[in-house]
C-alpha positions in Angstrom: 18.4 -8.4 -27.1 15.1 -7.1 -25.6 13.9 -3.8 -24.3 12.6 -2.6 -20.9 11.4 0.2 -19.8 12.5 1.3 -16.0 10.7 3.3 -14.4 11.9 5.1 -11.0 10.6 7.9 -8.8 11.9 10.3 -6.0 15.9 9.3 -5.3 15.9 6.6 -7.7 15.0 9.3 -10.2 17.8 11.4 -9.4 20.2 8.8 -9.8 19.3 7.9 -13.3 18.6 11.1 -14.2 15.1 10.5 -15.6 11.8 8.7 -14.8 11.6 6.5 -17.4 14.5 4.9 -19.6 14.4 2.0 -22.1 17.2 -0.7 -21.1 18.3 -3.3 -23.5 19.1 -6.6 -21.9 19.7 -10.0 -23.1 17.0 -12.1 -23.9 16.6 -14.3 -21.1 17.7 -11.7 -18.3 16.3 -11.6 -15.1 15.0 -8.8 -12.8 18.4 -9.4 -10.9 20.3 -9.3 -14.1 18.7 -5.9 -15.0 19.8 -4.5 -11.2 23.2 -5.6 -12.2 23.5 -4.2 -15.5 22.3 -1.0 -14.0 24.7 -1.0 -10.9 27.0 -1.1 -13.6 26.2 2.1 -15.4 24.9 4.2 -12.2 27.5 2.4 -9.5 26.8 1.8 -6.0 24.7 5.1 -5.3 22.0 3.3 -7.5 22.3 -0.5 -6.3 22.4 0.7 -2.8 18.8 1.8 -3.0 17.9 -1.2 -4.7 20.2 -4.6 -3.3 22.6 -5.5 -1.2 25.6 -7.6 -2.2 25.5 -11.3 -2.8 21.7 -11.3 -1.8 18.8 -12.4 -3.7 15.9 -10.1 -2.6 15.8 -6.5 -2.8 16.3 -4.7 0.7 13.4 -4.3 2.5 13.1 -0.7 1.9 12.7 -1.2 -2.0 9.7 -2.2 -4.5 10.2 -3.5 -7.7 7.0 -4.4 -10.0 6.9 -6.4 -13.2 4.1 -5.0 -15.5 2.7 -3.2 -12.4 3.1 -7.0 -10.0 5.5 -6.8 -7.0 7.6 -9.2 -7.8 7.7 -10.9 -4.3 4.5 -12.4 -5.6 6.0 -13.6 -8.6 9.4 -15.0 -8.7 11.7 -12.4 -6.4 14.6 -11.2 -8.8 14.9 -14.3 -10.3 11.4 -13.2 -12.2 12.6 -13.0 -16.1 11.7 -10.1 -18.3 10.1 -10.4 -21.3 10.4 -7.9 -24.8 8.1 -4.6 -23.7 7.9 -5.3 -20.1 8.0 -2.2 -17.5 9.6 -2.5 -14.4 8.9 0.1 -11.5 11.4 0.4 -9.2 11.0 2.0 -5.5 12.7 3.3 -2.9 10.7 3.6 0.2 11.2 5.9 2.6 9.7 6.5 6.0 8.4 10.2 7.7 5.6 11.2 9.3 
C-alpha cells in the first residue's frame, strides 16, 4: 500500500468533509482507481462531481492534478500514483 493525499475545495470539500485527507491505495493504483475507491466510501454524491459511469475521463466540469499537473497532460486517469503524491481534485462551476 501507498498513501495519497487528496485534496478538494468548495463542494468537493463538503462531501468529504475536509480539505485534505491521506488515502491508502494499492501500489500500482491509478488516478481512476483512486476515484473508485473513493466513490466507494462517499457514494454517488462524490463520483458525480468527479466521473461519469463506464468513462475514462473526468466530466468536463472537473480538474484533477497529479503533484500540481492536470492530468489531461499526463496520462488522463489512467496516470498511476506514486507513494507521497497529491492529487487536487476540482469541481468547476460557472457564474458570473
Amino acid at each position: 500500500m501507498i498513501t495519497v493525499k487528496v485534496r478538494t475545495i468548495a463542494r468537493l470539500k463538503e462531501i468529504v468533509g475536509q480539505e485534505e485527507i491521506d488515502i491508502p491505495v494499492p501500489q500500482g493504483s491509478t488516478v481512476n482507481s483512486l476515484i473508485e475507491l473513493m466513490a466507494q466510501r462517499w457514494g454517488e454524491e462524490l463520483s458525480a462531481h468527479l466521473s461519469a459511469p463506464r468513462h475514462d475521463q473526468p466530466l468536463p466540469h472537473a480538474r484533477i492534478l497529479v503533484n500540481g499537473q492536470d492530468i489531461a497532460f499526463l496520462k488522463g486517469i489512467a496516470t498511476i500514483l506514486r507513494e507521497g503524491d497529491e492529487v487536487l481534485m476540482l469541481s468547476l462551476v460557472g457564474g458570473g
